[in-house]
C-alpha positions in Angstrom: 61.7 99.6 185.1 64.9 99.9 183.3 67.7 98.2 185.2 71.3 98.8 184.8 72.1 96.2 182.5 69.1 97.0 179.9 70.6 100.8 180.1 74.1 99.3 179.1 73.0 97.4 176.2 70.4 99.8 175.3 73.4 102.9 175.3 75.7 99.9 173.1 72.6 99.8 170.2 72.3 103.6 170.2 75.7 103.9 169.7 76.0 101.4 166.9 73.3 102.4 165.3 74.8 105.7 164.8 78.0 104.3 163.5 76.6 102.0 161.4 74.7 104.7 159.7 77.6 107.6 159.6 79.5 103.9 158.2 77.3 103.2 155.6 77.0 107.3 154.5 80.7 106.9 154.0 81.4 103.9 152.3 78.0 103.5 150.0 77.3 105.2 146.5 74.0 104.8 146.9 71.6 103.3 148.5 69.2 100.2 147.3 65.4 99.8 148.6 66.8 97.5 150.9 69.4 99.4 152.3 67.1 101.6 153.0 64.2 99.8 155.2 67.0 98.6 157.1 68.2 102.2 157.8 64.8 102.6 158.4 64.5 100.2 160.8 67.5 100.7 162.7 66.1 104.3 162.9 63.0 102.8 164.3 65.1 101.0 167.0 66.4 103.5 168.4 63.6 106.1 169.0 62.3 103.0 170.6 64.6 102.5 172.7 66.2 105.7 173.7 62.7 107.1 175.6 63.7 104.0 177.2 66.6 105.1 178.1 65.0 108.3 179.5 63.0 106.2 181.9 65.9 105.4 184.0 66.5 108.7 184.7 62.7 109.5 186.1 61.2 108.4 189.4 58.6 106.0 188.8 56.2 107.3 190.9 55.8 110.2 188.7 53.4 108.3 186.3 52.4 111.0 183.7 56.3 111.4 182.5 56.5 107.5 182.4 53.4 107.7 180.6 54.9 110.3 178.3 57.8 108.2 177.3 56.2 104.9 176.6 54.0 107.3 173.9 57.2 108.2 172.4 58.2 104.7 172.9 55.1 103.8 170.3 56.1 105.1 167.2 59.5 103.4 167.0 57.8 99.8 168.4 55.1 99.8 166.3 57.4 100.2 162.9 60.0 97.6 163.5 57.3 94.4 163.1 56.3 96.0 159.4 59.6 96.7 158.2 61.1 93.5 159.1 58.2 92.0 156.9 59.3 94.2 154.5 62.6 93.3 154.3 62.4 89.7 153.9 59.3 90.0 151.4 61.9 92.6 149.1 65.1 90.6 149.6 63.3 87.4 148.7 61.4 88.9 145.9 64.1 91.4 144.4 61.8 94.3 144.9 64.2 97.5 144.1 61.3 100.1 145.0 58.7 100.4 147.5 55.0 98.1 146.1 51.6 99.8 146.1 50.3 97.2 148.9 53.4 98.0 151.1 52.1 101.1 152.5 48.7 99.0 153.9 51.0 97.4 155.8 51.4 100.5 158.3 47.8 101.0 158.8 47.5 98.9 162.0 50.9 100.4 163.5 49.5 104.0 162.6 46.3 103.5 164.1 48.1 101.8 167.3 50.2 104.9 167.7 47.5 106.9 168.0 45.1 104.6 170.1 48.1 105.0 172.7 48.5 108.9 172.5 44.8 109.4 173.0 44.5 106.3 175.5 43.6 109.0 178.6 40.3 109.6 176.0 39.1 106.0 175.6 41.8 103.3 177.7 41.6 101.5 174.9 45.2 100.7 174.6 45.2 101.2 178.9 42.9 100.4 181.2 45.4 100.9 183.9 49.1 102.0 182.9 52.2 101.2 185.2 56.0 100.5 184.2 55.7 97.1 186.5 53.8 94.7 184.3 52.0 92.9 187.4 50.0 96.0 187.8 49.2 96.9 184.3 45.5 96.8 182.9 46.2 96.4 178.9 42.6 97.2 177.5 40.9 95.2 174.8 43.2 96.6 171.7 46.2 95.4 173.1 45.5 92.2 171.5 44.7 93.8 167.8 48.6 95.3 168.2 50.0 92.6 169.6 48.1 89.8 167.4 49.6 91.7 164.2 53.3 92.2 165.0 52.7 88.2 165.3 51.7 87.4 162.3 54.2 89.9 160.5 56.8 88.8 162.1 55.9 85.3 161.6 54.7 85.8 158.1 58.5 87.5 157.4 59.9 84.4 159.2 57.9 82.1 157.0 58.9 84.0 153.7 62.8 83.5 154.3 62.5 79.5 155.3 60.3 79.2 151.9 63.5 80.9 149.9 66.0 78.7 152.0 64.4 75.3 150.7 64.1 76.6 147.3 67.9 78.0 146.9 70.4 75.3 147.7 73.9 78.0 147.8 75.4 78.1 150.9 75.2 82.0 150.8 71.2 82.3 150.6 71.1 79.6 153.6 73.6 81.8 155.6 71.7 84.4 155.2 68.4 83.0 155.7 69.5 81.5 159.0 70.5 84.9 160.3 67.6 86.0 159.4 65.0 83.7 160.5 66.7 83.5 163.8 66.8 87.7 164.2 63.1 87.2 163.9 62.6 84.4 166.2 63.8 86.0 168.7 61.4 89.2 169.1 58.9 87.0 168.5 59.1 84.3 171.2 59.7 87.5 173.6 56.9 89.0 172.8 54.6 86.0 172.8 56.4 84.8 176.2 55.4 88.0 177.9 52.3 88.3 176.5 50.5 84.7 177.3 53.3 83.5 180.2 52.1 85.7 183.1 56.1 86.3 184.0 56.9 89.6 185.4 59.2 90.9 182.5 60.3 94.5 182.3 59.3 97.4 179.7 62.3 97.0 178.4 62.4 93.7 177.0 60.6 93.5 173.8 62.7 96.5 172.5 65.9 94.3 173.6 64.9 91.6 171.8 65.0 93.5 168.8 68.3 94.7 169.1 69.5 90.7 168.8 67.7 91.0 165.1 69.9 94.2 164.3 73.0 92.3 165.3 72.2 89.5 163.5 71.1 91.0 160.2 74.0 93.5 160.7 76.0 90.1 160.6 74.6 88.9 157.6 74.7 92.3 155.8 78.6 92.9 156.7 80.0 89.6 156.4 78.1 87.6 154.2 76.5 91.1 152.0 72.7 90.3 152.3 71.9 93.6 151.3 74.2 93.8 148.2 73.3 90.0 146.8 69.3 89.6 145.2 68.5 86.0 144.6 68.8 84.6 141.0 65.4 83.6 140.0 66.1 82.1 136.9 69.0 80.2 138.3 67.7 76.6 136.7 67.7 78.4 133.2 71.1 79.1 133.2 71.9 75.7 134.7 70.8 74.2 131.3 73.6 76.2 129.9 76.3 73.8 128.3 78.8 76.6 129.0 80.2 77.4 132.2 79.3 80.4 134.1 80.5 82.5 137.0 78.4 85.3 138.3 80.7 88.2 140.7 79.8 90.9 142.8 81.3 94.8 141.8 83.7 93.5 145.2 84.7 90.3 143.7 82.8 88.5 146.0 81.3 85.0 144.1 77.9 84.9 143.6 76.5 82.3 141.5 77.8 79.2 139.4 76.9 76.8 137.5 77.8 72.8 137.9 79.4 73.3 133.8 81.8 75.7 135.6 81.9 73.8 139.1 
């Protein structure tokens, strides 16, 4: 079930989702790639979590409407995993458009979504559905899903430690901390609920992903992740007998070299 508290929070992220977006409308010229698969993502967020919002409202005896919602609960849950990969692969990599292998990346979230709409056909996803976790049956594909949002987000997690230990300014670490730890999070939830036995409700996995928006919202408003792409050919221009200094459009300092330092 969805208790008092998880409605609160989840009613806070709905709400700053929408301001952030109205905010960035406002004050952005246009948007970069990676503005917009975090868009994206906060999109995903919240038509994850607002059918779980709906759930409070409906008595939990009536099964197929709690049934209902956790479908529409799918779409938004499976999307976050992939686009948090995306992210971190694009912001370490200076992508500024979409690659050709990105879209392969949604296959397994695509076929989840639909193994859970048609579940009543096969209980593949279902065996035996509840909103108490001690009495549901997850059937055998529960593991395919679950096994892959593991390894994206770990293999996003993995992408932004490699870029930490190979940039050295305090900016890219900032950033790469928030980062790795908005992805730790979702993932030690998931992995605690999944092999720990605990009783946790439905609505914890989608609240552990609302710790990686505020987090990367951190690092995106205050330290401008989204507006900064690495320098990869930093150590050519440190060779540089001149000194350099590298700004943003805002002013804000980018890169240097030790001539200028």
């Amino acid at each position: 079930m969805v208790s008092n508290l998880a409605m609160f929070i989840f009613t806070c992220a709905l709400l700053l989702n929408i301001v952030y977006s109205v905010w960035w409308h406002h004050t952005k010229k246009e948007f970069t790639f990676l503005n917009r698969l975090f868009l994206f993502f906060t999109f995903g967020l919240s038509i994850w979590i607002f059918p779980a919002m709906c759930m409070y409202f409906v008595n939990p005896e009536n099964t197929s409407m709690m049934y209902f919602l956790d479908c529409l609960m799918q779409p938004g849950g499976a999307l976050c995993a992939p686009l948090y990969l995306c992210i971190a692969i694009s912001f370490t990599q200076r992508y500024e458009k979409p690659q050709k292998w990105m879209p392969l990346l949604f296959i397994i979230p695509v076929i989840t979504v639909l193994v859970a709409w048609t579940n009543p056909l096969h209980h593949l996803y279902y065996e035996e559905f509840s909103v108490i976790k001690s009495e549901i049956v997850f059937g055998p594909y529960i593991y395919v899903s679950g096994v892959c949002n593991y390894i994206y987000l770990a293999a996003a997690i993995v992408h932004m430690v490699i870029f930490a230990l190979r940039n050295t300014w305090a900016l890219y670490w900032k950033q790469s901390i928030l980062f790795i730890l908005s992805g730790l999070c979702p993932l030690l939830v998931s992995f605690y609920a999944t092999f720990s036995g605990a009783d946790m409700p439905i609505s914890a996995t989608p609240m552990s992903f609302i710790v990686t928006v505020v987090l990367n919202g951190i690092a995106i408003t205050q330290l401008h992740m989204l507006d900064i792409t690495p320098v990869a050919n930093s150590h050519i221009l440190e060779a540089i007998s001149d000194g350099y200094l590298v700004l943003s459009e805002s002013g804000l300092v980018l890169n240097y070299n030790k001539r200028f330092e």
